[in-house]
C-alpha positions in Angstrom: 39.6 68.5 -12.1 37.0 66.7 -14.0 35.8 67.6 -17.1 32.8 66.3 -16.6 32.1 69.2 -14.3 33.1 72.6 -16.0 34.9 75.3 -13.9 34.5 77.7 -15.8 35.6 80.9 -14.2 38.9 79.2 -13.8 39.1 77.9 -17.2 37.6 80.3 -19.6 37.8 83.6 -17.2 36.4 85.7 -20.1 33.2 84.5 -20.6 29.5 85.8 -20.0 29.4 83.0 -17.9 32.0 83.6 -15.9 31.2 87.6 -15.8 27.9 86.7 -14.2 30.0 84.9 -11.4 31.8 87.5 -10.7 28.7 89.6 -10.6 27.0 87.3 -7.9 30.6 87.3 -5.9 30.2 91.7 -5.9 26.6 90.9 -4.5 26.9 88.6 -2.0 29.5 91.1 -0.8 27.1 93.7 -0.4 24.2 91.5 0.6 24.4 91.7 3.9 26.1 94.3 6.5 27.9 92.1 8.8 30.1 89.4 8.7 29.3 87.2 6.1 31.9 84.4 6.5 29.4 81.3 6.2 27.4 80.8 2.9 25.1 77.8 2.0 23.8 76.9 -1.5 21.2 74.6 -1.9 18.2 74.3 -4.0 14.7 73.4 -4.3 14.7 70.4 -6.0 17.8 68.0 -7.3 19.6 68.5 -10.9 19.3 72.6 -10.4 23.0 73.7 -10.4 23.5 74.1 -7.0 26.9 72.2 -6.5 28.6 73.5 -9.5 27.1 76.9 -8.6 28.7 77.0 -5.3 31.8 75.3 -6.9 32.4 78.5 -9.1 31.4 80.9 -6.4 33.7 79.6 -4.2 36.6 79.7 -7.5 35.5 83.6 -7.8 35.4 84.3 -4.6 39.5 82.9 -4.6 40.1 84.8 -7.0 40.1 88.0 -5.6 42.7 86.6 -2.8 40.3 85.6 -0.1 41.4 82.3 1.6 38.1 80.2 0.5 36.9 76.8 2.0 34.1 74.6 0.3 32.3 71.9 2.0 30.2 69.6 0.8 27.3 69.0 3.1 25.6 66.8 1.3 26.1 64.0 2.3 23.2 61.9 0.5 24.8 62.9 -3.4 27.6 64.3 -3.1 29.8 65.8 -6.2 31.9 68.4 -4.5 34.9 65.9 -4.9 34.2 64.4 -8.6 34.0 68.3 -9.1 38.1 69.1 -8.2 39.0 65.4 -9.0 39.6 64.5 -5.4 39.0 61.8 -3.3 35.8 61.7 -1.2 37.4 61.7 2.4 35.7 64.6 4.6 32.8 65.9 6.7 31.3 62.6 7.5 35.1 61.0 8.8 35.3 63.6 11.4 31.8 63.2 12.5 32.1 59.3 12.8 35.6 58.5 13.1 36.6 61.6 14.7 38.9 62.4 12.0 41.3 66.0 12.1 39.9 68.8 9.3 43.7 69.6 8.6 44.7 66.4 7.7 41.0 66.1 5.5 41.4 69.5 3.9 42.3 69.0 0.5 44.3 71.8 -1.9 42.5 72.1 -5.2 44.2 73.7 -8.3 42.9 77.1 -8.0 45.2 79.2 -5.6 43.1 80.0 -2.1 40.5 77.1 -2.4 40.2 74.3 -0.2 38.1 71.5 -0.6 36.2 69.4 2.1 34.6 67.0 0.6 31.2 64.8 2.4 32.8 61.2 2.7 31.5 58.2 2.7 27.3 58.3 2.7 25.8 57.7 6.3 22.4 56.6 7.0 21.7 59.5 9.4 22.8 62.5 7.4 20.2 65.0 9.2 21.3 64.1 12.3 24.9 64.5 11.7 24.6 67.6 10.5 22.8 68.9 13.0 25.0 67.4 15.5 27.2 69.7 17.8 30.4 67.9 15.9 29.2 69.8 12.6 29.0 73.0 14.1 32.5 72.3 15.5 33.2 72.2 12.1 31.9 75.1 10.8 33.2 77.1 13.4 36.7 75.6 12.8 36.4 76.4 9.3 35.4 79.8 9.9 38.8 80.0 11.7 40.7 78.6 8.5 39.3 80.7 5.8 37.9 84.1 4.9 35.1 82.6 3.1 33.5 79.4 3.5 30.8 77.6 0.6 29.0 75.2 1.6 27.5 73.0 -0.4 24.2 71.7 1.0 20.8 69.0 -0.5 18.2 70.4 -2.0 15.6 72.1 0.7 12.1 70.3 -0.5 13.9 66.8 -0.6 14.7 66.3 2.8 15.6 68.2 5.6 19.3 68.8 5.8 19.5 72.5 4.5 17.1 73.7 7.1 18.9 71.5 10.1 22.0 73.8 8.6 20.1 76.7 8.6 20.6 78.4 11.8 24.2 77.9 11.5 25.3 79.3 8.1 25.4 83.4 7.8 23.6 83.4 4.6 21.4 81.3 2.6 21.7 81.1 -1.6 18.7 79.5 -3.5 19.3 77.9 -7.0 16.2 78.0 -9.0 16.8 75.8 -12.2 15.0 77.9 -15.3 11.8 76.1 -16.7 12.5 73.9 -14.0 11.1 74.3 -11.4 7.3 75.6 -10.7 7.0 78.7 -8.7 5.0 77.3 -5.7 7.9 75.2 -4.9 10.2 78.0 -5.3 8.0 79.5 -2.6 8.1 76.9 -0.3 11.8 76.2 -0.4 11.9 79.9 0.6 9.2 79.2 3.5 10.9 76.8 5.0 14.3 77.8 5.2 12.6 81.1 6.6 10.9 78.7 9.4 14.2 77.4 10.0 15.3 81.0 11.1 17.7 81.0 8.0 19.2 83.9 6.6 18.0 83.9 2.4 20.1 86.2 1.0 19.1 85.5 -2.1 18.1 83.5 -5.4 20.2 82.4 -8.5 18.0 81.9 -11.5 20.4 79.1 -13.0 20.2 77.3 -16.8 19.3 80.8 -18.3 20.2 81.1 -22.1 22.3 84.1 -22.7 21.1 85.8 -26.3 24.0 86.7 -28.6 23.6 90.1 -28.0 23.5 90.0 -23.8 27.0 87.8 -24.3 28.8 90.4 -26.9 28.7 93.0 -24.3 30.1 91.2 -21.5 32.8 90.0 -24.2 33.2 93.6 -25.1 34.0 95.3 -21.8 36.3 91.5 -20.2 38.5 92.2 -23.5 38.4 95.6 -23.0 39.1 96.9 -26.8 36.9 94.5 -28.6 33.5 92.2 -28.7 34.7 89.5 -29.9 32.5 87.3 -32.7 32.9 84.2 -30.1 30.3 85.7 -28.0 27.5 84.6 -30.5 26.8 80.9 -29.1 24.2 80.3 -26.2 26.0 80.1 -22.9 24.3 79.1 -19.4 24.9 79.5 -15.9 
């Protein structure tokens, strides 16, 4: 894995970051009655968390035993495969070359998850994805796994996410704190909406965690004491 790219509910399973993973694994679970197999992150705008988000979703979500795919559907800047240290060999070979997804489906180190990466950058990443290969894809995956992440561009940017839209079972937003202004919060939401998408709902990411907030979570992960680590700033 790079360490560039922090997993940290795999490495540092104790900590208020990780905690709030967890607690966004129990209510995506809950978010919606029926089968909830197909999940896509994205964003509103670029540099809010959303790949390493859906990274450590998908690491929780293995966690509890569940057979988890993530696939990175961006295929404009993708960083699913710097993420788990793999090579970039994926979506965009079996959409062009007609590539097999069990020979592209990579093992990462985290028992459960599977990585498929984007591959090499098209120049018609819209149309791919909304092409009735991808959806072979998805359903395929679907098939393989219990869970499937997928990783997807940010929704104001350009117009992959809602192309993807009507074929994911449920939508998560990642709205970077102090980054990004509520009006285009709003329309992000619109137009995934308009796109007949399923917004389950929104990750507030980049939040500082007070010392006090982060002794707590240390308190009851230990489960005898709070430890004195807990006093730095954490995000997620």
């Amino acid at each position: 894995m790079n360490p560039n790219y922090k997993l940290i509910v795999h490495e540092d399973i104790k900590s208020p970051v990780s905690e709030a993973y967890r607690t966004l694994r129990t209510n995506l679970r809950f978010a919606k009655a029926d089968a909830l197999n197909l999940i896509m992150f994205t964003s509103t705008g670029p540099g809010e968390g959303k790949s390493l988000t859906a990274a450590n979703t998908a690491v929780a979500m293995a966690q509890t035993g569940k057979k988890a795919i993530v696939i990175d559907c961006d295929l404009r800047k993708p960083v699913q495969h710097r993420i788990f240290g793999k090579e970039n060999l994926g979506v965009t070979n079996i959409l062009v070359e007609g590539g097999k997804m069990a020979e592209l489906l990579q093992e990462t180190p985290i028992p459960n998850l599977y990585l498929l990466p984007s591959g090499p950058n098209p120049p018609n990443p819209s149309e791919l994805l909304g092409s009735a290969k991808m959806l072979n894809i998805l359903t395929e995956a679907k098939k393989l796994a219990d869970i499937v992440i997928i990783d997807a561009p940010p929704t104001i940017a350009v117009t992959d996410a809602c192309v993807l839209a009507t074929n994911v079972d449920g939508i998560v937003l990642v709205v970077g704190a102090g980054m990004t202004r509520p009006e285009m919060a709003k329309q992000a939401l619109s137009l995934l909406m308009q796109a007949n998408g399923c917004v389950l709902g929104v990750v507030l990411n980049r939040v500082e965690i007070e010392a006090g907030d982060a002794y707590y979570y240390y308190y009851y992960s230990d489960g005898h004491t709070g430890s004195k680590q807990a006093g730095k700033k954490n995000r997620i």
